[in-house]
Structure formats: C-alpha cells, structure tokens
N, C-alpha and C positions, 0 to 999 in steps of 0.2 A: 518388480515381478518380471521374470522372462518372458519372454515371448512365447516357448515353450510350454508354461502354465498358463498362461492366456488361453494357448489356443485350446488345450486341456477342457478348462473352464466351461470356456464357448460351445466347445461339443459337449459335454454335460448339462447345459442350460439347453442347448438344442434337443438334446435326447428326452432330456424333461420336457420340454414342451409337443414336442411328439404325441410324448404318450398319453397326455392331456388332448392333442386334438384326434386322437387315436380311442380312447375314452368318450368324449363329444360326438366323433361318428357312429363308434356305437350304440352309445345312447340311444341318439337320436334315431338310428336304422333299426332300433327294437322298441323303442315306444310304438304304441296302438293309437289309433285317431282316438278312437273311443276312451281310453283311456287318460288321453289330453283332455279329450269335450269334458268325463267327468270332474277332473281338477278346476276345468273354467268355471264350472256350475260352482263348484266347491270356493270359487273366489282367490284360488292360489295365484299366487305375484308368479308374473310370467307366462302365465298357461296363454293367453291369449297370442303372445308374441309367437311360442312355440305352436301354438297351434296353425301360425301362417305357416313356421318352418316344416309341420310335417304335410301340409298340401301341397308341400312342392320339395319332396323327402330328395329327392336325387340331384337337386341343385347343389342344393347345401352339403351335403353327404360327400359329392364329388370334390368340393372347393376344401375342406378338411382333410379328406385324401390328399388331395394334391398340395396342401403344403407340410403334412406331415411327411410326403414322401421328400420334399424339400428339406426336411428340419433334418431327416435322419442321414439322409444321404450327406447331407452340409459334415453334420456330423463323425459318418463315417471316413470323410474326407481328410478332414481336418485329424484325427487320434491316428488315420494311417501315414498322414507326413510331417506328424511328430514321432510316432511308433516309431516309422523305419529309420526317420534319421537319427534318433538317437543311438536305436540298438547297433545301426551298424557303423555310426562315430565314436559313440562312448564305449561300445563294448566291442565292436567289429565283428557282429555275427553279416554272415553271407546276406544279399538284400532278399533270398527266396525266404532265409528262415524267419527274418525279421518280417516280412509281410504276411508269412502263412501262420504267427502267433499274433497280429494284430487282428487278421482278418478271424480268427479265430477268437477274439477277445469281443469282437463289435457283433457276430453270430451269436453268441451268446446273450449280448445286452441286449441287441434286437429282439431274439425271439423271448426274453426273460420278461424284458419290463414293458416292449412293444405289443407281440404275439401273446404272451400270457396274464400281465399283471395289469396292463391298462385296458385289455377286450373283458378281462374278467370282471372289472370292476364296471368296466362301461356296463354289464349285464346283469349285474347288482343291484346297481343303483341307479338305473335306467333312469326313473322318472324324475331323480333329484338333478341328477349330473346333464340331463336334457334341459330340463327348466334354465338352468344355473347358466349353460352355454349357447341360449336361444339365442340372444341378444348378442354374441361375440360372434355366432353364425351368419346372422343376418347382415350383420355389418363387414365382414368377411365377403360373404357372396357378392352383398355389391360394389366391391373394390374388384375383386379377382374373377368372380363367376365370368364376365365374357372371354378372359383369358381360358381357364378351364373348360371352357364350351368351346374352344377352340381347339384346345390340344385334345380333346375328345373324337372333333373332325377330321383333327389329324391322322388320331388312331386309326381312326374307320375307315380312312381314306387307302393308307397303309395296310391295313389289315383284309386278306380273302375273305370275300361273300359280304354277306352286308351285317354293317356293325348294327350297336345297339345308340339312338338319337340321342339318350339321357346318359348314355355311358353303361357298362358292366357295372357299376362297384358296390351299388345296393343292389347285391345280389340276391335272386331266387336261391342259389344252394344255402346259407346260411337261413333262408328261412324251410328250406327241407331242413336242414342240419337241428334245428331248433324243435322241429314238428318229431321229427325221430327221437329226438331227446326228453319230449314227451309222452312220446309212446313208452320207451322206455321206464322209465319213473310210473307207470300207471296211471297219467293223469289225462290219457285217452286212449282208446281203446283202439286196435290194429287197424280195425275195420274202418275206423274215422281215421286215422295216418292217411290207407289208402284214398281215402275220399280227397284228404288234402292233397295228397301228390296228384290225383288225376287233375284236380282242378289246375296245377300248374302244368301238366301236361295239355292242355287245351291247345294252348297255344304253338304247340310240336305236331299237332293232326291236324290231315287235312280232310276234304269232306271227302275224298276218295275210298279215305279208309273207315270210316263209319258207313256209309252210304249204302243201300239196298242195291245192289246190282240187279243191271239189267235183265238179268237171265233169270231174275225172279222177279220182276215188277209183274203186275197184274194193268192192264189197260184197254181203254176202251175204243171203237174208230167214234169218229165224230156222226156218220149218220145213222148210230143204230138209236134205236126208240129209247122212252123214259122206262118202260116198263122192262127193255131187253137193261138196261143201266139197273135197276131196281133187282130184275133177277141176279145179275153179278154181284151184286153187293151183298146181297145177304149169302150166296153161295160162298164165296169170297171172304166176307168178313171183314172186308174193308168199306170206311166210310168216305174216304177221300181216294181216287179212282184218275190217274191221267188221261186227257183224250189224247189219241192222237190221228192225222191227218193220212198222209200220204205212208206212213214208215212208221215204226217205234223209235226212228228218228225225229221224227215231227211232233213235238207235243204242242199240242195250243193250245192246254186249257188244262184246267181239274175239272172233274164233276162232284159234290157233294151229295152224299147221301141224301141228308136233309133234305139239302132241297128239292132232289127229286122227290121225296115224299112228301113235299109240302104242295108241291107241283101240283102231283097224282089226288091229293085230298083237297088242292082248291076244285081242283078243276079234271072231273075220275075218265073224260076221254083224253086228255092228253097224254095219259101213257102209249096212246098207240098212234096218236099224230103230232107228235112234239119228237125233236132227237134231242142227242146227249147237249149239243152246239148250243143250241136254247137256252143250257141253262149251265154251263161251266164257268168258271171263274179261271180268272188270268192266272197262269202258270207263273212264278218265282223262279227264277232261273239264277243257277251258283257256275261258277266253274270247279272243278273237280281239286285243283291247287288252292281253294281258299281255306285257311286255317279254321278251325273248329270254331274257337272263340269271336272269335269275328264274324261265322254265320250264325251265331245263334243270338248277336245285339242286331244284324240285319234281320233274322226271320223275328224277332222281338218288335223290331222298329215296324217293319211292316205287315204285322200281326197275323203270320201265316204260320203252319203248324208244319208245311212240307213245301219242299224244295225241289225241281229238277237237278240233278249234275251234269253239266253237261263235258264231254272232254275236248281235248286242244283242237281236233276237227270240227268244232261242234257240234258231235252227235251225244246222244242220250247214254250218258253214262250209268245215271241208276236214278235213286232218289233218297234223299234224307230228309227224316222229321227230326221236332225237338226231343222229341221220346230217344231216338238215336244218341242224343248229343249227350242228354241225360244220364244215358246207359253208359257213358263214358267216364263218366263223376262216379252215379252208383253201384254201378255193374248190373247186371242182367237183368229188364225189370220182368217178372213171373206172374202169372194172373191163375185165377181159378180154374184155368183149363190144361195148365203147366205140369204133366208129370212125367215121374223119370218109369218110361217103358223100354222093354229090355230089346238088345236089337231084334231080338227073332224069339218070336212065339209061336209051335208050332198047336196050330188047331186041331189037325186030325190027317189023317193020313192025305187028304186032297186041299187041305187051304192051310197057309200061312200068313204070319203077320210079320212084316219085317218093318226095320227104319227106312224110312226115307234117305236118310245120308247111308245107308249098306253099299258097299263095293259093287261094281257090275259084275265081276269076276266071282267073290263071294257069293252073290247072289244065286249066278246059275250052277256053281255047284253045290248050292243048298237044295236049288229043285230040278237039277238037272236039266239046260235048257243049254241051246246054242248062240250065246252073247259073251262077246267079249270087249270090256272096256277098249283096248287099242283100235277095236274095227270100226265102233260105234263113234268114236272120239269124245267120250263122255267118262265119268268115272262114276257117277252112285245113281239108284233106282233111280233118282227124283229125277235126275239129269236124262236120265234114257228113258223119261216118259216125255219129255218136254221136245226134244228130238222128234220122237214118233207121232206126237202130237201137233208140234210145227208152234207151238206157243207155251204159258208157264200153266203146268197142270195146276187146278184147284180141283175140291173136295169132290167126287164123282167121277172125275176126268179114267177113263179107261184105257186101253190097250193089250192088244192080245199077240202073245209072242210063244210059238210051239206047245201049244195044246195050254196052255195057261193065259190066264185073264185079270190082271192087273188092276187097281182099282187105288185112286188116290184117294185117301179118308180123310175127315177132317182137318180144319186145319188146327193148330198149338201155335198157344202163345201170343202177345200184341199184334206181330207180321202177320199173325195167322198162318204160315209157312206150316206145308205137308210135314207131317211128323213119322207118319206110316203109309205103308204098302200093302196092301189085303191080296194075297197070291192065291187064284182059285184054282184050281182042275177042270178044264172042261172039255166036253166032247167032241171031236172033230167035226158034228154035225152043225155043233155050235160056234165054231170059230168062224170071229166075222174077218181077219184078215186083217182089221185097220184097226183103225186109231179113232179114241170117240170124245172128244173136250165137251165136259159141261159148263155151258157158259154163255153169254150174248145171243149165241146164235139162235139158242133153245129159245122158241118165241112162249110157250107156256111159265 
C-alpha cells in the first residue's frame, strides 16, 4: 500500500470520527436534565452516568469540540498534501489550482457529513446517541479536560473584553435557534418564544435599564410622622416608600406600609409622635452596572422585593423591584386600573383631560398658554409639574400656569405613575401663582 492511500485512509477514519464526536456533542448539548432524570427512574443502562455528564454539560461539550476540531483539521491536512502533490506531480496542474480543488473537496465533506449529517442526527437521536457516548465523554474529559480548560484561558486571555469561564461552545444561540424552530412548527406559541428569549436576555440588562428613575421615585424625609408616612401612602399608592436623610441622595431606609399600619393600630397616638426612622427597614442597595439576573438571585437571597440603584458617584439612581425584573421575562404586568385613555379629552370648552406623557409644546397649543419645553428644560406635562413643584407630582398635586390650573389625577398601573392631567380654566381672581404638592407635608 502507498503511502499515499494510507494517508487517504487516515484522513477518512479521521473525518469519521469527527462526526461521531460532532454527534456526541450534540447530543449531549440538546438532552434535557429532566429528560435524563426520567430514563434514570425508567432504569436505562447509562442514564446515571450521563446524568453526571449533563451537570457539568460544558466540560464535556468542550473536550468533544476540541478534538473533533483535531480530527478534522488532522484530516484536512493530510487529503491537502496528498491532493496537491499529486495533481501537480502526476498531472502538473499550477499548485493554486491543485489547492483551490482540494480545499473545495474538504468544504464540502466538512459542511456535508460534519455540519449537516452528524448535527442532524446528533438531534435525532439525542437521547440514544447521548446515553451510548456518556461513558467515552467522561473518560475523555478526564484525560484532556485540563488541557481544554486551558486553551479556553487562553482564548479569553486573547480575546477583547471578557471571555466566557466555561468557554462559548454550548452555546445560548443554538438554543434560541431551537426555541424559534419551535415556534415555528406550532409547538409554542410566539408569545412563549418571546418569554424564552427574554429569559436569555437577563443576563445582557442591567439594573439601569429596568429601574424606576429618580425623577419619578416617590420618598419620604426621615423626620416626618407615621400618620404624615400613612397619608403618602395611600395617596401614592405605594406600599414600600424610601426614606431619605439629608438629599434624595441619602436613602437610609424603606418604610413599609404595613407596618406603619400595624404601628398606628397597636398603638393610635404614635402616628403623631413616632417618625418614619422608627420604623424603616434597611435599604438594599445595587449599583446601577449589575446585570438583571444576578439582582434578582441577590434580592431572592435576601428576600427583599426593592432595591436602591445607586450610580458610579454614588448617588441614587432610581430603584428597582422584582415586579420590574418580571416585566422583563413577561412584558408589562396591567392591573384593574390599566386603561387605554386617549391622549386628549376635551370636557367642555374650560377643562381638559390630557396624558401625562403629552409634549409641553403640544400641550400649550392645545390651550393656549406660554410654555415651552426648551425654556422649562422639561419635555411632557408630568415633567413640567415636578419642576414647578420641586419634587415627583402624585394624585392631587397642582399647579397653576396663565389662567389654568393643572391637577395631577390618579395614579395607573403597579408604579402607580400619573396617567392624566385634568386642565381647568380659572379666574384670574383665583390664581394662586404657585405650585401646591399633595403629600407628607398635608398633616390631615
């Protein structure tokens, strides 16, 4: 036999075995735990073994990679320096054309039997082809796995920004790839795809971008009374209430509804000699850079339902609950108060009802008045109440701007956040000039 059909051979038994452990890692990167746990119950020869391999899926996964990339590569090596030596000894083609029909020979085989015929069948026959290669995995990883945990390091070390510890290769797109391909086929419905994508999206958000910003938190100082804490609240709408100290940079604390109510019903004079300080609970504090998923096993862990944000100066950046995190997986949670009202409803020739979020520019040439978002540095009603106001308007909160008297209504929705603007006409006799917050200060 020549040398020549040896090496032939070699790369052929290489390329076969490729696709064999090209098969094994798929397998194994599309088997379910659950679906393992139930074959163990079921007593199938191997489930136990494979069941080690998939609690530690990206060991194994990576060490199958890494010598199937060996196998092919070996492969393509070997059919390229017989390829070209022949065709341009035996037959004297140029060495460009004799390389650019080899490399076109091994694209083929790669993407034929590697890319297509060994992933397909890995995804087949998952569960069989998983079992069947537990045991040649496991024994694999413990020979090679420290090397491949090496050359991993290496990538990462090499690679801008920061790598991934377990390696990329059990990848998250292959398992979008598979969730879309479900959706498709009908065997889940859009609405759950999305559900799935958000859930891998977790880990790409930070709490910056879920988070209540500042300019709509609702707080409290620390030495107003339980009863002035009690009127906020139910005005407001909120059960959990930050204190804070010196700033709305200083939070020290939450107050709890409850417990102020629990407070006021042990004991009915301390709403008027007890403060908020008495009775808040220690503030959770995040920085604003912490990825989603990651705050919501900390606010799990430490079984708090709200978070401050704080940013890189740290001052108070907003705040986020789990309800927030939630809304990231479900989309927008809507309660019995949730409706869709239009932005302008005109009542009668002297009052209207606008959104909250309407333009300031819009606004005054709806009633003709002299405000203009660039002067006020504000863009929509809600914004050019909170301004004139000096803090975050809730339900009552007023202000009066050229013969008109503004009037923040209920709040909509979980945040409870203003929804509408109630615009009255009133008589120059009657205009107070300022700005009137319902809130804390109201001792009734």
């Amino acid at each position: 036999m020549s040398t020549d059909l040896s090496l032939v051979i070699i790369a052929i038994v290489l390329v076969v075995a490729a696709a064999l452990l090209v098969m094994a890692e798929t397998a194994i990167g599309r088997v379910s735990r659950g679906r393992v746990e139930e074959l163990q119950r079921e007593g199938v020869r191997g489930s136990a073994r494979l069941l080690d391999v998939v609690a530690d899926r990206p060991r194994y996964v990576n060490v199958l990679l890494f010598l199937s990339t060996i196998a092919s590569v070996t492969a393509i090596a070997l059919v390229s320096y017989v390829g070209i030596a022949g065709l341009q000894e035996d037959r004297g083609w140029p060495v460009w054309l004799a390389l650019l029909v080899v490399v076109a020979i091994m694209v083929v085989v790669n993407y034929v039997v590697l890319g297509v015929a060994a992933r397909t069948l890995g995804r087949q026959h998952a569960d069989r082809i998983a079992l069947r290669s537990a045991g040649v995995a496991s024994l694999l990883a413990g020979i090679l796995g420290p090397f491949a945990t090496f050359l991993i390091i290496l990538g990462n070390a090499l690679t801008p920004g920061r790598g991934y510890r377990e390696g990329p290769f059990a990848t998250q797109a292959e398992l979008r790839e598979l969730v879309d391909i479900a959706e498709a086929e009908d065997l889940i419905e859009d609405d759950e795809r999305q559900m799935i994508h958000s859930v891998f999206e977790l880990g790409d958000t930070f709490a910056r971008e879920v988070m209540v910003p500042r300019t709509e938190m609702i707080f409290i100082e620390r030495h107003k009374t339980l009863r002035q804490a009690l009127s906020l609240g139910l005005r407001s709408g909120f059960s959990r209430i930050p204190v804070i100290g010196e700033n709305s940079d200083d939070v020290i604390g939450i107050v709890y509804l409850k417990d102020v109510v629990r407070r006021v019903f042990d004991r009915r004079d301390a709403e008027q000699t007890e403060t908020v300080e008495s009775l808040m609970r220690p503030a959770f504090m995040v920085p604003d850079s912490k990825q989603v998923d990651e705050l919501l096993k900390d606010m799990q862990a430490a079984r708090t339902h709200m978070a401050i944000v704080v940013d890189e100066y740290g001052g108070t950046a907003g705040i986020v609950t789990i309800e927030d995190v939630l809304e990231e997986i479900v989309g927008e949670i809507d309660d019995e108060y949730d409706t869709a009202a239009p932005e302008v409803a005109r009542l009668d020739d002297d009052s209207v009802r606008v959104s909250a979020r309407m333009h300031v520019d819009d606004f005054a040439d709806l009633i003709d008045v002299d405000v203009e978002s660039e002067d006020e540095g504000v863009d929509t009603i809600l914004g050019l109440m909170g301004k004139r106001l000096g803090r975050v308007p809730i339900p009552g909160a007023t202000i009066d701007i050229d013969g008109w008297r503004l009037t923040a209504e209920q709040g909509m929705g979980r945040r409870n956040r203003i929804g509408s603007v109630l615009a009255v006409r009133i008589e120059p006799d009657d205009e107070a000039g300022s700005a009137r917050w319902i809130g804390v200060d109201d001792d009734d």
